[in-house]
C-alpha positions in Angstrom: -20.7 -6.7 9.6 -24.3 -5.5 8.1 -25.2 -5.9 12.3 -22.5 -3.1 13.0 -23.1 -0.7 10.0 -26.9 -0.4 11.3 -26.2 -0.3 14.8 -22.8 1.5 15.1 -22.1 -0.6 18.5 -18.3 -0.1 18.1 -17.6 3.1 16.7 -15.9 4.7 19.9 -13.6 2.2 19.8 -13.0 2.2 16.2 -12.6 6.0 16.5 -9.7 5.4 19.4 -8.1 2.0 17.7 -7.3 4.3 13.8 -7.1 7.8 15.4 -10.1 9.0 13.8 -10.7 12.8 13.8 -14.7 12.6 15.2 -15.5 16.2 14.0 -13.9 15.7 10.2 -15.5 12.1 10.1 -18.8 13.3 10.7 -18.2 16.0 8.2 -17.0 13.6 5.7 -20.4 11.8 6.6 -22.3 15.0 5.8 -20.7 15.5 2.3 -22.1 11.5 1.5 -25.4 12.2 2.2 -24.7 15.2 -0.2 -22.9 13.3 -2.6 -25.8 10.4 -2.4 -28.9 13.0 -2.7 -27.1 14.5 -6.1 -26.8 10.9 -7.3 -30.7 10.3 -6.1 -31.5 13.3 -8.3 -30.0 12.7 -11.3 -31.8 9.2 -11.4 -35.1 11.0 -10.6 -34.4 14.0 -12.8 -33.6 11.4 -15.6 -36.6 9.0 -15.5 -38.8 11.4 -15.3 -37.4 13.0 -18.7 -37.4 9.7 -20.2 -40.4 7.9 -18.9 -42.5 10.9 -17.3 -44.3 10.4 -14.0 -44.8 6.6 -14.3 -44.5 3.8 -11.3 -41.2 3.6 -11.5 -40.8 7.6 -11.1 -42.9 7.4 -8.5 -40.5 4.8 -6.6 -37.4 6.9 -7.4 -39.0 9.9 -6.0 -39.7 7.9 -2.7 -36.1 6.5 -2.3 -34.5 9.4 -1.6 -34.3 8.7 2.1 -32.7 5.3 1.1 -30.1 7.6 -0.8 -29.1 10.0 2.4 -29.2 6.8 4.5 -26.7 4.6 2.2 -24.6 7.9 1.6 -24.7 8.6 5.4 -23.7 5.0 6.0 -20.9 5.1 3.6 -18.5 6.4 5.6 -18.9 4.1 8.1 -19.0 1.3 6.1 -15.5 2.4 4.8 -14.3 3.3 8.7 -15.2 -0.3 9.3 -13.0 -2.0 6.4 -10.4 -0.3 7.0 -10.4 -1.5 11.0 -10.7 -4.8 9.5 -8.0 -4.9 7.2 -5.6 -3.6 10.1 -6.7 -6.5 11.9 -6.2 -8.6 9.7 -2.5 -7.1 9.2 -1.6 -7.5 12.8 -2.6 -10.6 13.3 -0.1 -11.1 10.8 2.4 -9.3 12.3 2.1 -10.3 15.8 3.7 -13.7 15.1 6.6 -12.1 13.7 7.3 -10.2 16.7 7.0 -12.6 18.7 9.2 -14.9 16.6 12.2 -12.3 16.7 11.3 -11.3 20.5 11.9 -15.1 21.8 15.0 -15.0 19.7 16.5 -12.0 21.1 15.6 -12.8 24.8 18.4 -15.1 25.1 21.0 -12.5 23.3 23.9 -11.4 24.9 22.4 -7.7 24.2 18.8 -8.2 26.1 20.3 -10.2 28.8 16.9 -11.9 29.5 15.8 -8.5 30.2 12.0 -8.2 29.0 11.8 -4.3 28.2 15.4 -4.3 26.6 14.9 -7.3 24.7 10.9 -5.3 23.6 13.3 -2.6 22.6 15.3 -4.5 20.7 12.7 -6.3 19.1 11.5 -2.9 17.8 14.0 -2.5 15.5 13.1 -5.4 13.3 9.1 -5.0 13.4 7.3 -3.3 10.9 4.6 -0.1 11.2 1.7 -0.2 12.8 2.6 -2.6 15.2 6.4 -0.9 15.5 4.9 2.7 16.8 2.6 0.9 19.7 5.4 -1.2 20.9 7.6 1.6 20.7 5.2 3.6 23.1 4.6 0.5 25.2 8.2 0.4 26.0 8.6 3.9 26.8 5.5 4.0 28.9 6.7 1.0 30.9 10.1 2.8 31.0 8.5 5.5 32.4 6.0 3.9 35.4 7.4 0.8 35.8 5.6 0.0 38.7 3.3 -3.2 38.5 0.0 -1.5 37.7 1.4 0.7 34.9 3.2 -1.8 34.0 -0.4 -4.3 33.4 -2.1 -1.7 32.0 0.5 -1.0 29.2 0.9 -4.4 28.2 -2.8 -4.9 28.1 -3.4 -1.7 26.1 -0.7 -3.4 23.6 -2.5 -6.6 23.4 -6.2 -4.5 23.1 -4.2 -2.7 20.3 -3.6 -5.9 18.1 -7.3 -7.4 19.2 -6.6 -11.1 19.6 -7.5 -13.3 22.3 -3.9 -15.2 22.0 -2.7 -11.5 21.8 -3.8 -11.1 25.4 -2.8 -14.3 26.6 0.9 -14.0 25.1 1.3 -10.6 26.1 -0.1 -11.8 29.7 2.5 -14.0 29.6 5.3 -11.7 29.0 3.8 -9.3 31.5 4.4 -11.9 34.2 8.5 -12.8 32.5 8.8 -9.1 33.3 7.1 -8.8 37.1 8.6 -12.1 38.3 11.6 -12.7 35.9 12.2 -15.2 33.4 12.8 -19.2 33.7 12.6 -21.9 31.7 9.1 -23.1 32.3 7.6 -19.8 31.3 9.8 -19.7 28.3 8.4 -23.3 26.9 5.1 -22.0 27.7 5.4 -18.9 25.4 7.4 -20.9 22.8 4.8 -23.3 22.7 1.9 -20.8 22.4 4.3 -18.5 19.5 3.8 -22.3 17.4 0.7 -22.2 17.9 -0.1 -18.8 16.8 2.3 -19.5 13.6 0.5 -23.0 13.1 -2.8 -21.2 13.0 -2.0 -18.3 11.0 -0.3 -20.5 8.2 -3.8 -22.2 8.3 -5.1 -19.4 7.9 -3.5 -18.1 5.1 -3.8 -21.4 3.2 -7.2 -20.7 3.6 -7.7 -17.1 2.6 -5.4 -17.7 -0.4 -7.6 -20.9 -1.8 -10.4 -18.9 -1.4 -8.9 -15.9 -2.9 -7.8 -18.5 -6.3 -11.4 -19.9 -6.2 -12.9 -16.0 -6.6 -10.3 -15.2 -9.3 -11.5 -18.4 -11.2 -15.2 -17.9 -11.3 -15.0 -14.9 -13.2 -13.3 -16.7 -15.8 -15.4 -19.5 -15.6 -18.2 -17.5 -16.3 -16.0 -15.6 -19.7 -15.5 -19.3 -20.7 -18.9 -20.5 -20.8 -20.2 -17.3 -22.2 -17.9 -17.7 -25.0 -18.4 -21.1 -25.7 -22.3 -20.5 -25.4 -21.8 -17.3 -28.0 -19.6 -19.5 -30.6 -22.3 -22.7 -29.9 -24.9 -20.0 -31.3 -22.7 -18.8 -34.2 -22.1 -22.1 -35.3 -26.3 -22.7 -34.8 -26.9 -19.6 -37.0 -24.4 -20.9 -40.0 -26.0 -24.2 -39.7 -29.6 -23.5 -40.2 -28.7 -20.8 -42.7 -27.1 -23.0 -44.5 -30.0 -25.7 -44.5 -32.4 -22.7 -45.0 -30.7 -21.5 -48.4 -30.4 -25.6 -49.0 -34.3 -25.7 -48.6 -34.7 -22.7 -50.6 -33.2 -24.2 -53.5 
């Protein structure tokens, strides 16, 4: 992550994945630096009331690049989160739409038919992944010729950002060219257990983690406290013993 934020390698496509507005990003960019440099003065301003011209005024005079860089950077640093936490959210969602897809394929109402049964499957997914699977129905709908066709179930699986995204969605690419039959089904039921295996790994993993964060900060309250009352008691003590000794 510290790789990308120096090196802004993706930002075109992290601009086209959220629907960034370029012009009001970079502006936004502008107004950190700003914000940044009147933070960067303020420290100066207020160690060099304090303390006068010393080292350390001297240093805080000298980081004020470091300011407009980490304010110019902010922005970016935030674009980036907020790509990763979408991520992160579809890759939780995926395997609920697949879940309900395979289950309405086989409904009387789909018929085994792929862009009916995507349609349906609509219905019971939630935002973002609803709105791009909405528009990859419609554009399919629309060209539903075999290279359209590729491209929008490609641009679907690019839009969740998964490899098994774009093997699954491969996989329903060819049910809808070539039609649907039983070995294909097993196949994609096979690789939708997979993907839910994984996932529930996943999220065994990210919540243990998440409890193991939550306790060290009350670890660390809990020894402080017990070192604090230790010293108490240590103070009582030897007071004690030193108004003993007195006497």
């Amino acid at each position: 992550m510290l790789r990308e934020i120096i090196l802004e390698e993706n930002k075109e496509h992290y601009y086209r994945t959220l629907g960034i507005n370029v012009k009001l990003f970079h502006r936004q960019r502008v107004q950190g630096v700003i914000s940044f440099v009147i933070i960067w003065f303020v420290v100066f301003a207020l160690q060099m009331y304090l303390n006068g011209f010393t080292t350390i005024t001297l240093l805080a005079f000298l980081s004020a690049p470091l300011f407009g860089y980490l304010g110019w950077k902010n922005q970016y640093y935030k674009m980036v989160q907020m790509y990763n936490k979408r991520k992160d959210h579809l890759s939780f969602l995926f395997p609920e739409f697949l879940t309900t897809f395979i289950s309405l394929l086989g409904s009387s109402q789909s018929d085994g038919n792929i862009i009916q049964t995507l349609r349906l499957t609509s219905d019971y997914v939630r935002d973002p992944l609803k709105a791009q699977l909405v528009y990859l129905v419609d554009s399919v709908t629309k060209n539903p010729d075999p290279e359209s066709a590729y491209e929008a179930f490609m641009n679907f699986s690019e839009f969740i950002g998964t490899r098994e995204a774009s093997q699954v969605m491969m996989l329903v690419y060819e049910m809808y060219r070539y039609g649907t039959n039983e070995s294909a089904l097993a196949e994609l039921e096979e690789k939708i257990d997979r993907l839910n295996d994984n996932k529930l790994d996943e999220l065994v993993v990210r919540k243990s983690q998440r409890l193991r964060s939550l306790s060290i900060p009350s670890l660390m309250f809990i020894t402080i406290f017990i070192f604090i009352w230790v010293g108490v008691v240590l103070v009582q003590v030897l007071g004690r013993s030193m108004t003993g000794i007195s006497f």
